[in-house]
C-alpha positions in Angstrom: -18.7 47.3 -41.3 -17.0 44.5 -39.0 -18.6 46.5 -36.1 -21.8 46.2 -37.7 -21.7 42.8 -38.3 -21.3 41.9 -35.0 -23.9 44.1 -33.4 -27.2 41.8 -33.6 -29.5 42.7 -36.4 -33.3 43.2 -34.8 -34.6 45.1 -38.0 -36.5 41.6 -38.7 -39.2 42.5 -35.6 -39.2 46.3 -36.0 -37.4 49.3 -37.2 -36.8 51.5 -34.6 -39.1 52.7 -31.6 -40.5 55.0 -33.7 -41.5 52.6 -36.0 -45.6 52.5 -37.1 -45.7 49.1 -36.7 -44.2 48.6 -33.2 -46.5 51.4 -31.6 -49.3 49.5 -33.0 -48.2 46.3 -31.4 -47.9 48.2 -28.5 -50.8 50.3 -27.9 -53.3 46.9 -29.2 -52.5 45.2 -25.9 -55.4 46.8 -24.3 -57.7 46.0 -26.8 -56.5 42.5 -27.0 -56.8 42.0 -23.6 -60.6 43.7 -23.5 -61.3 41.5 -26.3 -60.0 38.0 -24.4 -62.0 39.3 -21.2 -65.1 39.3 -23.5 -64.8 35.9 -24.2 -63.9 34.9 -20.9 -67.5 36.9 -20.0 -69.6 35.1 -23.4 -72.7 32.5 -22.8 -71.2 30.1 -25.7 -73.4 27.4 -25.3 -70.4 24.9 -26.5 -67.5 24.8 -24.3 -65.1 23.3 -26.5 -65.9 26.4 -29.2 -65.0 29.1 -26.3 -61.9 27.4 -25.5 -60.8 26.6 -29.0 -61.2 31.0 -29.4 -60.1 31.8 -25.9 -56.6 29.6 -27.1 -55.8 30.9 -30.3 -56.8 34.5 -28.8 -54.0 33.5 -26.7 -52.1 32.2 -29.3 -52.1 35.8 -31.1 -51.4 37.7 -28.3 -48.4 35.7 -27.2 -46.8 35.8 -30.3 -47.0 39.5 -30.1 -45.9 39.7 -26.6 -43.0 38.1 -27.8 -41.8 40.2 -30.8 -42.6 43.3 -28.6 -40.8 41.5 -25.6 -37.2 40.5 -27.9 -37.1 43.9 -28.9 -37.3 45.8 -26.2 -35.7 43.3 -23.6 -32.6 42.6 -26.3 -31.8 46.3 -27.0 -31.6 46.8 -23.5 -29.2 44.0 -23.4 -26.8 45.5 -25.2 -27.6 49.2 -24.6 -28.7 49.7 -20.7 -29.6 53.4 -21.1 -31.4 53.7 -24.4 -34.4 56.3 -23.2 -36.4 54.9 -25.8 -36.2 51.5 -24.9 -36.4 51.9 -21.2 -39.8 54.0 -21.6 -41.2 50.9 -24.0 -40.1 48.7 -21.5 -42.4 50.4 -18.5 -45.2 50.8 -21.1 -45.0 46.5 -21.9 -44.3 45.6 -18.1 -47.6 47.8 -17.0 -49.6 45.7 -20.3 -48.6 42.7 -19.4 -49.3 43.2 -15.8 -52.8 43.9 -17.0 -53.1 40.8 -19.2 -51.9 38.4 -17.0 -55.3 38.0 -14.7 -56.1 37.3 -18.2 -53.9 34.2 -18.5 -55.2 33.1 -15.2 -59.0 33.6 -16.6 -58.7 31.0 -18.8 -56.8 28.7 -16.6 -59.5 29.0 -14.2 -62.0 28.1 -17.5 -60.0 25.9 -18.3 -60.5 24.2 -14.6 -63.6 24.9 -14.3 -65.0 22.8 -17.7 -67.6 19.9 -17.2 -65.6 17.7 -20.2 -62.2 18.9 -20.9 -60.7 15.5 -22.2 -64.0 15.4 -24.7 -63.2 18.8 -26.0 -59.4 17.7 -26.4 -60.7 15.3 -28.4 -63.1 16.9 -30.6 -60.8 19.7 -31.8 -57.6 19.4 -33.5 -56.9 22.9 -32.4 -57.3 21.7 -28.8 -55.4 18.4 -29.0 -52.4 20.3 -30.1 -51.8 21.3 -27.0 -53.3 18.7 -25.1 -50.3 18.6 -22.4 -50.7 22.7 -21.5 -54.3 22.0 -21.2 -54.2 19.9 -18.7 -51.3 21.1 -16.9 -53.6 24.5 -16.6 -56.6 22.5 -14.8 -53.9 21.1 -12.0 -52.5 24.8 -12.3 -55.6 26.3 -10.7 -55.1 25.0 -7.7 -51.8 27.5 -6.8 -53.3 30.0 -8.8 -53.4 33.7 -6.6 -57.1 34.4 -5.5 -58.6 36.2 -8.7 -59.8 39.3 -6.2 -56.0 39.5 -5.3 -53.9 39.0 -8.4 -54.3 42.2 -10.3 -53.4 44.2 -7.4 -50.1 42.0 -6.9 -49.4 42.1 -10.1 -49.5 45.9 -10.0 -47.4 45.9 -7.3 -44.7 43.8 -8.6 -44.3 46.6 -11.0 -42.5 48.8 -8.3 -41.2 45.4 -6.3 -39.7 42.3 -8.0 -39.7 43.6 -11.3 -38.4 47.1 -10.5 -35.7 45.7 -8.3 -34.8 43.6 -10.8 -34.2 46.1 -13.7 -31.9 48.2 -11.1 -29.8 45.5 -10.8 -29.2 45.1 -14.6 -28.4 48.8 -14.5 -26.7 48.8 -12.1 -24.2 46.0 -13.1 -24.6 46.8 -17.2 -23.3 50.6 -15.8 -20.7 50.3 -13.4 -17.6 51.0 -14.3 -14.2 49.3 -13.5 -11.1 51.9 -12.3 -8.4 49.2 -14.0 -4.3 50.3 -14.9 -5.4 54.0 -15.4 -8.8 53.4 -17.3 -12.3 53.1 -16.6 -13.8 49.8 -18.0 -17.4 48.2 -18.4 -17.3 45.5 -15.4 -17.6 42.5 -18.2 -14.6 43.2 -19.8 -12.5 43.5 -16.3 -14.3 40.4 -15.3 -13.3 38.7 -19.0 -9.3 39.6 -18.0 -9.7 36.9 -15.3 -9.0 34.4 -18.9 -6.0 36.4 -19.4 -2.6 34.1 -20.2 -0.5 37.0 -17.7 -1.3 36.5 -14.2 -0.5 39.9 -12.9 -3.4 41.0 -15.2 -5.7 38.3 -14.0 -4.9 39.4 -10.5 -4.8 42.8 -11.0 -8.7 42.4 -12.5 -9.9 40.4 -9.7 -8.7 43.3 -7.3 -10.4 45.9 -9.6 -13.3 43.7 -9.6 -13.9 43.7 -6.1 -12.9 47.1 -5.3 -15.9 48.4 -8.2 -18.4 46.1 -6.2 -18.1 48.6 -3.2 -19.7 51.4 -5.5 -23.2 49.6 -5.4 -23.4 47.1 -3.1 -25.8 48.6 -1.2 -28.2 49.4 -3.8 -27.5 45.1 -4.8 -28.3 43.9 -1.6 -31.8 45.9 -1.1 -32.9 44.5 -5.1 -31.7 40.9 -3.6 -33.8 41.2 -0.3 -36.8 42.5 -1.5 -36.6 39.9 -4.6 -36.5 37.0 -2.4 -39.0 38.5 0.1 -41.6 38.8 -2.7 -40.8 35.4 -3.5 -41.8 34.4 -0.4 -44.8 36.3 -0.2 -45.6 34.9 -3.8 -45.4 31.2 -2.6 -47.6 31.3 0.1 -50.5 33.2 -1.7 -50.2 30.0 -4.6 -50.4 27.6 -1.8 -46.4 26.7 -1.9 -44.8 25.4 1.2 -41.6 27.0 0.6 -40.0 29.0 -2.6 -38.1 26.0 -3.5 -41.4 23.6 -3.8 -42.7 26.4 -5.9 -39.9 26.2 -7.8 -40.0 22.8 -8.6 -43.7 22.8 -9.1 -42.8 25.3 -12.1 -39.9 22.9 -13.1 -41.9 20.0 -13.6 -39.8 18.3 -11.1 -40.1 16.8 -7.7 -37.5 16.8 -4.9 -36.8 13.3 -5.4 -35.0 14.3 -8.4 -33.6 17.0 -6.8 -32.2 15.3 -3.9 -30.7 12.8 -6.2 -28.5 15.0 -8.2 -27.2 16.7 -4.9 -26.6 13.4 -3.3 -24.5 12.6 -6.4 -23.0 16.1 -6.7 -21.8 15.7 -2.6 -20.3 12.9 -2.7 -17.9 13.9 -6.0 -17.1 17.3 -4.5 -13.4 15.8 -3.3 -12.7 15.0 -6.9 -13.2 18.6 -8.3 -11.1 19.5 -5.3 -8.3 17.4 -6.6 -8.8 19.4 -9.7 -8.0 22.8 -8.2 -5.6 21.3 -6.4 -3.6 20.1 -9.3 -4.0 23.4 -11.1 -3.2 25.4 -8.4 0.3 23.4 -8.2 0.8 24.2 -12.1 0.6 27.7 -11.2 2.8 27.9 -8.4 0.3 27.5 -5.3 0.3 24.7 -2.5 -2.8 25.4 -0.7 -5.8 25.6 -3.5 -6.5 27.9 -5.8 -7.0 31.9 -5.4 -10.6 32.6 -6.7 -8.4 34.9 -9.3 -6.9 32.0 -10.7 -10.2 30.2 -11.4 -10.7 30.8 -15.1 -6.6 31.0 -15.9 -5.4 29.7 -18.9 -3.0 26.3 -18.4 -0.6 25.1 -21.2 2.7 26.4 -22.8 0.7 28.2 -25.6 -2.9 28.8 -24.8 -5.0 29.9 -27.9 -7.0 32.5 -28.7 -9.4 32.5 -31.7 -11.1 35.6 -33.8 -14.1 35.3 -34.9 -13.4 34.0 -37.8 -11.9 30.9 -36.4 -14.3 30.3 -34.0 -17.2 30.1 -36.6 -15.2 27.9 -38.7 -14.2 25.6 -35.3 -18.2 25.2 -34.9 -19.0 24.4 -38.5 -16.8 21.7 -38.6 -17.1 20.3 -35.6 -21.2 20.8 -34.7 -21.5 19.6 -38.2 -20.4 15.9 -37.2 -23.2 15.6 -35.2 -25.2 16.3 -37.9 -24.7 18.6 -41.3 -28.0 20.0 -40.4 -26.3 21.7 -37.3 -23.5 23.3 -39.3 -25.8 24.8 -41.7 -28.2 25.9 -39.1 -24.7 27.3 -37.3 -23.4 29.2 -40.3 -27.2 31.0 -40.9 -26.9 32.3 -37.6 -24.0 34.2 -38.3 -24.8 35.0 -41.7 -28.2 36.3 -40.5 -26.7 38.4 -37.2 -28.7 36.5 -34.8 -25.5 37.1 -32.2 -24.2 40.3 -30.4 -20.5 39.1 -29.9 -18.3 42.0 -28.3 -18.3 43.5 -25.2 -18.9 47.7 -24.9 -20.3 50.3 -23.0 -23.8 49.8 -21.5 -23.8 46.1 -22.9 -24.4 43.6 -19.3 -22.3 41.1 -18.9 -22.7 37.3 -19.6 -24.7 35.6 -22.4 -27.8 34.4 -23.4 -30.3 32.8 -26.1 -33.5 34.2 -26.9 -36.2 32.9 -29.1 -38.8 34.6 -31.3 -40.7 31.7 -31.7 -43.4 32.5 -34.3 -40.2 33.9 -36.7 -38.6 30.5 -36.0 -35.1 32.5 -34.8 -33.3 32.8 -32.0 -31.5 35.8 -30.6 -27.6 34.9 -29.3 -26.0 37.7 -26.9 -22.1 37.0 -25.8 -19.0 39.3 -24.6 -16.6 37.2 -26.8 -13.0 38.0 -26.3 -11.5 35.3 -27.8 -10.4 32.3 -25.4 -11.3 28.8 -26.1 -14.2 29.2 -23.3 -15.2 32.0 -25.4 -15.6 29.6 -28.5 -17.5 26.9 -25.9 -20.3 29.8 -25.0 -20.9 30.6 -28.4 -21.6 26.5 -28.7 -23.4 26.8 -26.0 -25.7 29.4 -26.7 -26.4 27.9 -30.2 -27.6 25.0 -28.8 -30.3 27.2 -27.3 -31.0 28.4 -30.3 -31.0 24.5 -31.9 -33.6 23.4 -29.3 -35.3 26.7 -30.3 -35.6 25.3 -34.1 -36.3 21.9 -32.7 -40.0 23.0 -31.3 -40.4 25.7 -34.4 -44.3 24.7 -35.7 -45.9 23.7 -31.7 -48.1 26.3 -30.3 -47.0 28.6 -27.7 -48.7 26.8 -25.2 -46.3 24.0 -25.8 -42.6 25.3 -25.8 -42.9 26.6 -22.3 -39.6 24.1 -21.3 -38.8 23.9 -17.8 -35.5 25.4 -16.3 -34.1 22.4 -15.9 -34.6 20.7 -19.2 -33.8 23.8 -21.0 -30.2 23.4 -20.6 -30.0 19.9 -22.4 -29.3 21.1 -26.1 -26.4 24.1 -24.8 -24.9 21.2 -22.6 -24.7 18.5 -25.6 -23.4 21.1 -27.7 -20.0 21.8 -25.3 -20.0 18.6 -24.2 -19.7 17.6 -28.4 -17.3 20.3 -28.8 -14.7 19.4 -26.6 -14.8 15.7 -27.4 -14.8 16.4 -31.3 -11.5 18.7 -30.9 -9.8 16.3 -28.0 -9.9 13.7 -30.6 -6.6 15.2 -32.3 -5.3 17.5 -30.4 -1.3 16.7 -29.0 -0.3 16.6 -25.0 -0.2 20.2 -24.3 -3.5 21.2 -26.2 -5.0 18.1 -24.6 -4.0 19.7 -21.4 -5.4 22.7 -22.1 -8.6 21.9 -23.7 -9.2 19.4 -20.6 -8.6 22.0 -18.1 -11.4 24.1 -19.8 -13.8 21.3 -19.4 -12.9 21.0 -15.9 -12.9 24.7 -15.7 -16.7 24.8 -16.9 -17.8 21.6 -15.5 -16.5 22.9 -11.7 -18.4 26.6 -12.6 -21.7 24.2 -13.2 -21.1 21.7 -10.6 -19.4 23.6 -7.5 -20.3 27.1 -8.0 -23.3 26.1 -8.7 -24.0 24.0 -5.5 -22.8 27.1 -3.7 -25.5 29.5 -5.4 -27.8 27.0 -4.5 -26.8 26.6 -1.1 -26.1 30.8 -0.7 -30.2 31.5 -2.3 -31.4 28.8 0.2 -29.8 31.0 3.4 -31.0 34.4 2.0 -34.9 33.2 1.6 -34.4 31.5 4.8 -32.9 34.3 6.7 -35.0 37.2 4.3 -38.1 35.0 6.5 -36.6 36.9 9.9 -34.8 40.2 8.3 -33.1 42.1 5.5 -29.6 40.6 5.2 -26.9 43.3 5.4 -23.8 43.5 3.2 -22.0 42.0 5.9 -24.0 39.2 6.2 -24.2 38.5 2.3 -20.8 38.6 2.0 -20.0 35.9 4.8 -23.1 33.9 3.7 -21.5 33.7 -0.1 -18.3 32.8 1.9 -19.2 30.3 3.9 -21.1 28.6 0.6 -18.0 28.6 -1.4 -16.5 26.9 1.7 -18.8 24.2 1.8 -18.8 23.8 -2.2 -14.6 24.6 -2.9 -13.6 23.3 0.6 -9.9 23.5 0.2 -10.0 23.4 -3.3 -10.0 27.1 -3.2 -7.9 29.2 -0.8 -9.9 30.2 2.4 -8.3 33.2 2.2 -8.8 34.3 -1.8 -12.4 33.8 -2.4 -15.0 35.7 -3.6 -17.6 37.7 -1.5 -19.6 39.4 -3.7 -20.5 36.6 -6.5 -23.8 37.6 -5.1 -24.1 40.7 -6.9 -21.9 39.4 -9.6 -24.6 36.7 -10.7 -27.7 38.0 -12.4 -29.7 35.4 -11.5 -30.1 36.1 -8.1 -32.6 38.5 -9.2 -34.5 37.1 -11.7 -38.1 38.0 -10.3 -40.1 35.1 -10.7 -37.7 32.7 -11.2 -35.6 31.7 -8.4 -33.5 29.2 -7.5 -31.7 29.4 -11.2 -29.2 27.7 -10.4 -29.7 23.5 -9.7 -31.0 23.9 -13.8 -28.0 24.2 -14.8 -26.4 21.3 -12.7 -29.3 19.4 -14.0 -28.7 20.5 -17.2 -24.7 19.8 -17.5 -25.2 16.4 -16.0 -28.3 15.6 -17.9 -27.0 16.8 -20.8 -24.1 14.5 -20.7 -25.9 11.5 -20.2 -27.9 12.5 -23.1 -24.7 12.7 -24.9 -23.2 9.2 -23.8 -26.8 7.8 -25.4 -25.2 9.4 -28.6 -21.8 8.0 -28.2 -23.5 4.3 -27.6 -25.9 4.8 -30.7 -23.9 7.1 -33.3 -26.0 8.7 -35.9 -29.2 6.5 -35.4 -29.8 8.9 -32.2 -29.6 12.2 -34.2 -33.4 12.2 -34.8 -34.1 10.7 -31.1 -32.2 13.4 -30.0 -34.3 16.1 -31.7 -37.5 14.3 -30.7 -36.5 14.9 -27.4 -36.2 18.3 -27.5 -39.3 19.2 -29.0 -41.0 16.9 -26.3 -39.4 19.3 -24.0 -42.2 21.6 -23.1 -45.1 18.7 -23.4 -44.0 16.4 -20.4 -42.9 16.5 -16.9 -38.9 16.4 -16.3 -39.0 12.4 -15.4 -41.2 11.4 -18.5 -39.0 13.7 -20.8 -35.5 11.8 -19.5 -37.5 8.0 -19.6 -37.9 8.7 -23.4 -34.2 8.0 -23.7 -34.4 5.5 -21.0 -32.9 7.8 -18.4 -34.6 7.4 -14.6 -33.3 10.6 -13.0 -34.6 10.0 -9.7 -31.9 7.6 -9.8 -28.9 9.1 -8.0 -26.8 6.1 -9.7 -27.4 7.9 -13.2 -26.1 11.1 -11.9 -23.3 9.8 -10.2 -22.6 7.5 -14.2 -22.3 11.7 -15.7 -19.9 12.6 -12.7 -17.8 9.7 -13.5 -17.4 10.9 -16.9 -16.0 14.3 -15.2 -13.8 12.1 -12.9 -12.2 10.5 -15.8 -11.1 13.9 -17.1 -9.8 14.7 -13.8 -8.2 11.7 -13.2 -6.1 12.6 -16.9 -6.2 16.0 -15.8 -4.3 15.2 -12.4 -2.3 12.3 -14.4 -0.8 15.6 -17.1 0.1 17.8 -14.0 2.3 15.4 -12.7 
């Protein structure tokens, strides 16, 4: 029964794979899509009536895109060889690579209309989603010639996309030769948390050792990801990957450049970080990438379930009671897949089903404090999920960037509520898992960023070898860690550990989440300055999340993030833990 009731309950969108109504869902894509295409081909003589159809045709079919989508994609998640669930997943990639030209039809109307700000404003339908409107006429510009894009959508099929899915099996499959045993590679990688340091070390070596098995296989999905990328950017009119990137993000380099500017220049104090631990746990010269996520204090804690639920519900719930209540349904409703097993990848994630007004929360809990912190974080996905419940489909499409903001406030709320009474050596340890997380989001981060920035440049020329990916990840954690990490105790192959390398379609996922933790803490420093009264500014600014561009969504709280002074004000609040941090060591 426990089992059960942490296995995530998906009975809400269908059955089974077998069920009637899920093959219906399924097999109505074509008609649906035949059906749009009429519309896109009708002689309406009013313009504003074909759109107003041709969006909540849309409407419809994204909603069902989405339910099919959540079930598929989240079984998967958590079961990497189901046969069933695979097939339904090539049968919905091949549909939706059929509708999409569809998609881009009605951008292309939408373009193409004599009075699109009169038909806004003659149809409440159509000034509901007002932004996505007109964010779809400046779209046509990049879009991929309309003679081209089915053909390159087909092909992704057996490119990006395909490469993609090996990767996840590949990773959600490989097992770990560990102390006699043969473990899934996300619970060897969740031993690097462990409080014994022979285990932590003994993990890492394991860990490293499995990557051998498939790095091959990794580093032909990465190439060929990031060389269709290329190829992708250039046929929508993008000067690089990145610009596309951050045409997608709502955001401009100027913002970009200001957060890295910022993040540079406080690099030496996360290095004084790892420093200090590293001296705590018996090691002069930085800190062994093994060591990274180990536990610090005289007793760390671990939490069950249990605990940890009732940790969020009282803490999240000063915020707001609404949060605790909206915490506690989650659990009581099995929106979350907790443990780790067999076939289940690694990591976490939030995923919403919109039109049910739910969210779907995947973790490999195992207990630590950090472990507690994900499951915050996650649920603050799934908070900002609730927050745009009601808007149309055309407006929740939040950038990358921004859509870190609610899982960011929600750790960044969590630690502060339980520093607030917690003695020296728990104040020790609950700072060094900030720090902990903060340098993951912060420095590792950088070092994806500056690792994916080599690869496309370099995948330009040739396929990087094994060799070469290993000493490019290298030489990125050097200029991230520097010698806060020893030069000889890194980590080469973080490039096949980190999923998001291969994300077809959306690369470059990592500056979101430096964005995100920084942002996300300035958005929480408004709520220290304003107390409760910000509650329902807060809220307003998630749902205006996918309706405005990055820079209008951050002036609504009076936040100018092309500013690298307000990037550098959220670093100082990291430096100030450090500072403690270092001031504890000693």
């Amino acid at each position: 029964m426990e089992q059960t009731m942490s296995q995530w309950d998906l009975s809400y969108l269908y059955q089974s794979f077998e069920d009637p109504a899920f093959r219906r869902d399924l097999d109505s894509l074509k008609q649906d899509g035949e059906n749009i295409q009429k519309l896109l081909d009708s002689d309406l003589p009013e313009e504003k009536d074909k759109l107003e159809r041709l969006m909540q045709a849309r409407e419809a079919l994204t909603a069902k895109l989405d339910r099919l989508g959540n079930y598929i994609s989240c079984t998967l998640a958590v079961d990497a060889t189901n046969q069933a669930a695979n097939l339904a997943d090539d049968q919905l990639m091949a549909a939706y690579t059929a509708l999409e030209p569809l998609f881009s039809g009605i951008t292309r109307f939408v373009a193409g209309m004599k009075d699109l700000e009169g038909a806004i404003a003659g149809s409440e339908t159509l000034s509901a989603c007002a932004f996505a409107l007109r964010e779809m006429k400046e779209n046509a510009a990049h879009l991929i010639p309309d003679q081209l894009e089915p053909w390159i959508l087909e092909m992704q099929l057996s490119g990006g996309s395909a490469f993609s899915q090996l990767r996840d099996k590949l990773d959600s499959t490989l097992t770990v030769d560990y102390r006699d045993e043969k473990l899934p590679l996300a619970a060897v990688r969740g031993k690097a948390y462990d409080p014994d340091p022979a285990v932590r070390k003994e993990a890492y070596d394991a860990e490293i050792a499995a990557y051998a098995k498939i790095e091959l296989p990794m580093s032909y999905c990465l190439n060929s990801i990031k060389r269709e990328a290329q190829t992708l950017a250039r046929a929508r009119g993008h000067a690089s990957v990145l610009d596309m990137t951050l045409y997608d993000s709502r955001m401009d380099r100027e913002t970009l450049d200001a957060l890295w500017t910022a993040v540079r220049e406080a690099l030496p104090d996360f290095r004084r970080y790892l420093k200090a631990k590293g001296r705590m746990l018996g090691y002069e010269n930085g800190l062994p990438f093994w060591e990274l996520f180990a536990p610090v204090g005289s007793s760390p804690r671990t939490y069950s379930i249990e605990e940890a639920r009732a940790v969020l519900l009282r803490e999240m719930g000063k915020f707001t009671p609404r949060m605790a209540e909206f915490i506690d349904n989650a659990f009581a409703q099995r929106w979350i897949d907790l443990y780790p097993r067999e076939g289940k990848t690694g990591g976490a994630f939030c995923s919403s089903v919109h039109e049910l007004d739910r969210s779907l929360v995947m973790t490999n809990f195992q207990g630590s404090f950090s472990d507690v912190s994900t499951l915050a974080h996650e649920l603050g996905h799934a908070w900002h999920n609730r927050c745009l419940a009601g808007l149309p489909y055309a407006m929740i499409d939040t950038p990358m960037p921004l859509a870190e903001t609610a899982s960011i406030f929600n750790e960044t709320m969590l630690s502060y509520q339980v520093l607030q009474s917690c003695g020296r050596e728990e104040r020790l340890t609950l700072l060094e898992n900030g720090l902990m997380e903060a340098t993951q989001t912060v420095v590792d981060i950088y070092s994806r960023f500056l690792f994916e920035q080599e690869v496309i440049d370099t995948r330009a020329d040739h396929a990087m070898s094994v060799e070469e990916l290993k000493d490019a990840m290298l030489r990125a954690q050097e200029a991230s860690y520097g010698d806060g990490l020893q030069a000889d105790a890194r980590h080469p192959y973080m490039w096949a550990c980190k999923s998001h390398y291969y994300s077809s379609g959306y690369n470059f996922y990592n500056f979101p989440y430096a964005f995100g933790l920084l942002f996300g803490k300035g958005v929480f420093a408004q709520y220290l300055e304003k107390g409760e009264a910000f509650v329902d500014d807060y809220c307003r600014l998630l749902r205006l999340c996918g309706s405005a561009r990055i820079a209008d969504v951050a002036a609504s709280v009076g936040i100018n993030v092309h500013d690298p002074d307000f990037w550098r004000s959220s670093l100082a609040v990291i430096r100030k833990d450090i500072d403690e941090f270092c001031g504890l060591v000693s």
